[in-house]
N, C-alpha and C positions, 0 to 999 in steps of 0.2 A: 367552343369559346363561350364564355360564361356573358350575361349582358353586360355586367359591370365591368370587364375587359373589353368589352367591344368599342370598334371605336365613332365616335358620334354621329358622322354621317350616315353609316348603317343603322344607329339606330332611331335615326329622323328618317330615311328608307323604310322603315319599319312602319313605322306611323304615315307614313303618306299610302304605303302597301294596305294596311288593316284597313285605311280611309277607301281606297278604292275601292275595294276587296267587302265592306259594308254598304257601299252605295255611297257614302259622304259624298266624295265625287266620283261622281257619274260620268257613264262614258259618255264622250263629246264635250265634256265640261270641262271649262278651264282648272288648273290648279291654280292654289292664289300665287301671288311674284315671289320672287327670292325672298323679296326684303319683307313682305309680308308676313310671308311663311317663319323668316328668323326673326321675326318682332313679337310672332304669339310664341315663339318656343324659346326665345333667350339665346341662339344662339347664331356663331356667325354665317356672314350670307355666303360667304365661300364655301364653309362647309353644305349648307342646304343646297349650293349653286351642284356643289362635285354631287349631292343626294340626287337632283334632277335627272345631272347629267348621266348617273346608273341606267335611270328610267326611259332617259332615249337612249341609251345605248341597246337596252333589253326591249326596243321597241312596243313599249307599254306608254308610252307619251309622243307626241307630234306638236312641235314646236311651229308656231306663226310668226312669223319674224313682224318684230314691232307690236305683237297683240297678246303672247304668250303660250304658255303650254299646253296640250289639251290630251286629255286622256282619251286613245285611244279605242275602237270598239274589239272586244273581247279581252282586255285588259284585267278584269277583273278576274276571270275565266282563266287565264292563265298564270295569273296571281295564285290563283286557288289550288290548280295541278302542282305548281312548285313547291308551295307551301305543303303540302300532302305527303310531295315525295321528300323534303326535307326533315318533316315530324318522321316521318315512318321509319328514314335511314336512320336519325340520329337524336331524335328526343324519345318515339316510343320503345326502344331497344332499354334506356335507363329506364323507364317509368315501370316496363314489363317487368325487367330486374328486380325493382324497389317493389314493387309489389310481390313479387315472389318470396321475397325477405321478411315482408312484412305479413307473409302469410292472407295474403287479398286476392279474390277474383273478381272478375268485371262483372259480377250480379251480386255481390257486396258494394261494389261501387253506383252501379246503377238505383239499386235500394235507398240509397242513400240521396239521390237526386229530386 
């Protein structure tokens, strides 16, 4: 599924993910509130609400009732494994293709960095 298909709450999952996933938020740290969250991104709090709620379901957040969400310890960690095995199933398969195509190896690419 291409980004521009996808639909919005995964890709505000997306961005709370890379956030964890870089330190933004740290494990044990709150994530900011629904309405927070949809006031810097424009978008609604339902949708951000059902993005959380991924997040405790994938037990990568732990909810404080009345105080709010908190990320998790090894959350990030396992952010990282998923993401890994999702690049590898199904982004690196086209990228290795496309560069086959394009006649590229990964020490032309490295060269290049």
């Amino acid at each position: 599924m291409s980004q521009a298909t996808r639909p919005v709450y995964l890709k505000l999952r997306d961005l709370i993910a890379a956030a964890i996933m870089d330190g933004r938020y740290a494990e044990g740290e709150m994530l900011p509130s629904v309405r927070a969250f949809a006031a810097e991104q424009h978008a609604n709090p339902l949708t951000v609400a059902k993005a959380y709620q991924q997040f405790q379901v994938d037990g990568l957040v732990e909810v404080q009732r009345g105080v709010g969400m908190f990320v998790v310890r090894g959350a990030a960690e396992k952010l990282r494994r998923a993401e890994r095995e999702l690049f590898l199933a199904q982004e690196w398969p086209e990228i290795r293709a496309r560069m086959r195509r394009l006649g590229l190896a990964v020490t032309d690419l490295l060269s290049e960095v």
